[in-house]
N, C-alpha and C positions, 0 to 999 in steps of 0.2 A: 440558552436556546438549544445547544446541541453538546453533547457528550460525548465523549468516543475513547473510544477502548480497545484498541490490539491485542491480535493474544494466535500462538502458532510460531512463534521463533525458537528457535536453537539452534543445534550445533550438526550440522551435516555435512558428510563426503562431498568432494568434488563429484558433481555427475548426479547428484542427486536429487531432491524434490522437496520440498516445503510447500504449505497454502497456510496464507496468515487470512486472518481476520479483522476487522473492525468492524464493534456493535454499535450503533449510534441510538441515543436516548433522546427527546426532544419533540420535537413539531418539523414538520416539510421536509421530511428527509427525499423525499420525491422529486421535490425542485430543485434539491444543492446537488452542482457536481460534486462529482468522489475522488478523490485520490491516493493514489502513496509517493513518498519521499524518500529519499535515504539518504542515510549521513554516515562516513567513513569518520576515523580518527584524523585528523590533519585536514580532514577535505570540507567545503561548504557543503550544504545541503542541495539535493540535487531533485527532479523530477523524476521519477521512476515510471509511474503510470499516471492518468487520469482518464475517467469516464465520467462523462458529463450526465444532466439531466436529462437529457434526450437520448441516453444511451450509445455518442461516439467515443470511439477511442485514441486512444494517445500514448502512447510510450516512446521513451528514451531508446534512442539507436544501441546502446550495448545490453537493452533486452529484449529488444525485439525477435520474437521468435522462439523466445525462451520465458516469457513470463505469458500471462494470461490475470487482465481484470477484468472483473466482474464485479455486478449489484444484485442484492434481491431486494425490492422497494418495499414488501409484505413483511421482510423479517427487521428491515433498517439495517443492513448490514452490507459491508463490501468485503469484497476479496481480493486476493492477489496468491494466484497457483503460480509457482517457481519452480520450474523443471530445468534441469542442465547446469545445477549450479555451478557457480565458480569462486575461488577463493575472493575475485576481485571485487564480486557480491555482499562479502562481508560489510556489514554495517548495522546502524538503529532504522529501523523501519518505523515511517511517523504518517501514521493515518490524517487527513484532513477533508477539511468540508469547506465548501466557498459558493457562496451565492453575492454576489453584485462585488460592494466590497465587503461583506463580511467571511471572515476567516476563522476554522476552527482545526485545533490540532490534539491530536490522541497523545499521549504519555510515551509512546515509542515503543518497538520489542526487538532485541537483537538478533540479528541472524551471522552466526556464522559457520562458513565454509572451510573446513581444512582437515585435512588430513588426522 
């Protein structure tokens, strides 16, 4: 039903800026919430952002203020612009799609922060 595809990671200074993407291929991209994840080495997988079908938003306390999600519904694609990176940022960034209980996850792209 849905596809998803990341792409916009790599390797940036502390203090810096990234904007990933996720393209989605499929039917109803309009009704499934959007999100991103991320996964450190050692750590579970955590919430990062979410923007729902209705267009609210949600982020995790230690990017608040410093990430920025976004949709476009016309192009099926979400965002996530990352300004003020930090090394503690480093992880696999994992796009997904969720409507009722179904669950979809992108392939992941890494982002890391460091010197």
């Amino acid at each position: 039903q849905v596809q998803l595809v990341e792409s916009g990671g790599g390797l940036v200074q502390p203090g810096g800026s990234l904007k990933l993407s996720c393209a989605a291929s499929g039917s109803g991209f309009s009704i499934y919430d959007m999100g991103w994840h991320r996964q450190a080495p050692g750590k579970q997988r955590e919430l990062v952002a979410v923007i729902t079908r209705g267009g609210r938003l949600n982020y995790a306390d230690s990017v608040k203020g410093r990430f920025t999600i976004s949709r476009d519904n016309f192009k099926n694609t979400v965002y996530l612009q990352m300004n003020s990176l930090k090394p503690e940022d480093t992880a696999v960034y994992y796009c997904y799609a969720q409507k009722t209980v179904a669950e979809y996850w992108g392939q992941g792209t890494q982002v890391t922060v460091s010197l």
